[in-house]
C-alpha positions as CSV (number, residue, x, y, z in Angstrom):
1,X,4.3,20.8,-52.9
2,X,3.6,21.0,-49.0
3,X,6.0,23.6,-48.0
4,X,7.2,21.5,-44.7
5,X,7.4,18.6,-46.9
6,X,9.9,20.7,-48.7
7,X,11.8,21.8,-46.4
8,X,12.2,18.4,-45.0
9,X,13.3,17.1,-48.3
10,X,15.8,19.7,-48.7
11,X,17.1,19.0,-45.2
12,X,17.5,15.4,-46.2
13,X,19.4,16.0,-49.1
14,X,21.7,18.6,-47.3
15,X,22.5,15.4,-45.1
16,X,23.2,13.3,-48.1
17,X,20.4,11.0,-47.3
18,X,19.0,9.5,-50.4
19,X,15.3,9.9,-51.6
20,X,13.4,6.6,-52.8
21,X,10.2,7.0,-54.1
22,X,8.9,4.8,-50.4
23,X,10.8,7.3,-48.1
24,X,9.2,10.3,-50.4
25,X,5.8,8.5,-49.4
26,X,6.4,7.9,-45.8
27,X,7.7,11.3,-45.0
28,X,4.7,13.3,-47.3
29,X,2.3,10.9,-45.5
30,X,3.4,11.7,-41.7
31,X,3.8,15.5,-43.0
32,X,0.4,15.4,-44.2
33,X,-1.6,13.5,-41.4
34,X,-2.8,14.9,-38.2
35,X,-3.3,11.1,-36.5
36,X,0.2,10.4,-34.9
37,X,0.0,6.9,-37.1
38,X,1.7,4.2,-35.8
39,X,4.2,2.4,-38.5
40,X,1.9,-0.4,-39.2
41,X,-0.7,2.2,-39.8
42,X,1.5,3.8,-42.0
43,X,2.2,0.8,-44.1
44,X,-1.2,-0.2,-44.6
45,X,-2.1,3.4,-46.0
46,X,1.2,3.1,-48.2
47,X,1.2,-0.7,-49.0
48,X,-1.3,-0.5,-51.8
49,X,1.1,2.3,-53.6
50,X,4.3,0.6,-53.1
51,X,2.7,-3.5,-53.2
52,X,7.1,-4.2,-52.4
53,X,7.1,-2.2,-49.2
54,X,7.7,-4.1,-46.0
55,X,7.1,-2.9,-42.5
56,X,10.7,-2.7,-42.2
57,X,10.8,-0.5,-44.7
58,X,8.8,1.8,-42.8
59,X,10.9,1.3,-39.4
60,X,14.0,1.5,-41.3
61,X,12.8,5.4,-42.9
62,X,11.2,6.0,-39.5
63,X,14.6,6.1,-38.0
64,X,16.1,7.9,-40.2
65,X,14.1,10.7,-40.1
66,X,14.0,10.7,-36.0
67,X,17.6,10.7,-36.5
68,X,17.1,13.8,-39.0
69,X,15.0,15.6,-36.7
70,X,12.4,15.6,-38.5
71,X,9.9,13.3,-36.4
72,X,9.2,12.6,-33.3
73,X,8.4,9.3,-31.8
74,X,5.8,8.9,-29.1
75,X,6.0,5.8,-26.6
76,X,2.9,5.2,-24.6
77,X,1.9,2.1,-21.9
78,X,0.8,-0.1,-24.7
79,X,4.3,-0.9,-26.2
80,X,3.1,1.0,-29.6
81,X,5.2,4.1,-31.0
82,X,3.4,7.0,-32.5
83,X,5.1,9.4,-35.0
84,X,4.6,13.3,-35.2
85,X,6.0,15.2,-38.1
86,X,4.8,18.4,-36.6
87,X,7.5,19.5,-33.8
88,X,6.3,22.8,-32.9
89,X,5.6,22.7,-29.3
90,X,2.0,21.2,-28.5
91,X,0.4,19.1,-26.7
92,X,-2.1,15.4,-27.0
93,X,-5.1,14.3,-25.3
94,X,-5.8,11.0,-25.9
95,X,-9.0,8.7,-26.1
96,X,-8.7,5.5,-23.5
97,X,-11.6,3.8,-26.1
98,X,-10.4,4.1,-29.4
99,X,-6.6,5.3,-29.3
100,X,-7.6,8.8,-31.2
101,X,-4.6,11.5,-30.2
102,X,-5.7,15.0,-31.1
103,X,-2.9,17.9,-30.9
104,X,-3.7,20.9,-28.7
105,X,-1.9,24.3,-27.7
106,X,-2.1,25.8,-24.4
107,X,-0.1,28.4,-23.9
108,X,0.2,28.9,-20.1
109,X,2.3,25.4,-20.2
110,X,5.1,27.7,-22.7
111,X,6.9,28.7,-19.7
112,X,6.8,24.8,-18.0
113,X,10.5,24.2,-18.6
114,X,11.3,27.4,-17.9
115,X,9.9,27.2,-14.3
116,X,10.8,23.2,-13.7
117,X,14.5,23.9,-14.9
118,X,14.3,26.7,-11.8
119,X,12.2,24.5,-9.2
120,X,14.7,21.0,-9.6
121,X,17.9,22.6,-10.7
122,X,17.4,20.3,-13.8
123,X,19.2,21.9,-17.5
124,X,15.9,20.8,-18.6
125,X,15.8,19.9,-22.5
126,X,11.9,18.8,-23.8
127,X,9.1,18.6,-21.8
128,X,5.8,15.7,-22.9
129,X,2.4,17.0,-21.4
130,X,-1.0,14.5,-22.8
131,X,-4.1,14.4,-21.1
132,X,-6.2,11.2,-21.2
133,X,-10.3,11.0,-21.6
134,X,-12.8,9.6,-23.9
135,X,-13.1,11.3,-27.1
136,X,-16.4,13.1,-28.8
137,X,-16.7,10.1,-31.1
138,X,-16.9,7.5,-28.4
139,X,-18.7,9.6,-25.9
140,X,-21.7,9.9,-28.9
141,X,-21.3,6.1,-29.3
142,X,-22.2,5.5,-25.6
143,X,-25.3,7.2,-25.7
């Protein structure tokens, strides 16, 4: 077994949240993508293992494990909500075309709290840094 889906699940159960076989899914599924899936896109790649699953299924698990710290839920313009299991501090670029968020380090932006907390006067507590462009993909499809 994934050894962050592991540890996830053992946080879980230290909170006394239950496991059902569709929050075992959901959680191994976010842990084990690198596309920042939205929840439908979750429960289209789930609903053909779990035929009884319902979007608000997905929703429901989707808060409990933002709740648990264990994702984190991106909001962008377009009303749609993105989830990231990984919440190690990095950074998205994503494609205006086709939606595609890619993760990305860059490490002279480790200190950006650090500096803005000293500029404003802010206790500053997260930072969100994306940059926006067309991806490889679409830039091969144009020409």
């Amino acid at each position: 077994m994934n050894h962050s889906l592991e540890q996830a699940l053992n946080k879980l159960k230290t909170m006394g949240i239950r496991m059902t076989p569709q929050r075992h899914a959901i959680l191994s599924y976010l842990i084990n993508t690198m596309s920042h899936p939205t929840a439908d896109e979750i429960y289209k790649a789930l609903s053909p293992l779990f035929p009884s699953m319902s979007v608000a299924t997905v929703y429901n698990n989707l808060k409990v494990f933002i709740e648990s710290g264990l994702v984190r839920e991106m909001t962008y313009g377009d009303h749609s909500s993105r989830f990231d299991a990984d919440l190690s501090d990095h950074y998205h670029a994503l494609c205006e075309e086709c939606g595609k968020l890619v993760d990305f380090a860059y490490k002279p932006l480790d200190d950006l709290e650090q500096a803005a907390g000293e500029m404003t006067g802010f206790q500053v507590k997260s930072h969100r840094v994306e940059v926006y462009g067309i991806c490889s993909d679409c830039t091969k499809q144009t020409t």
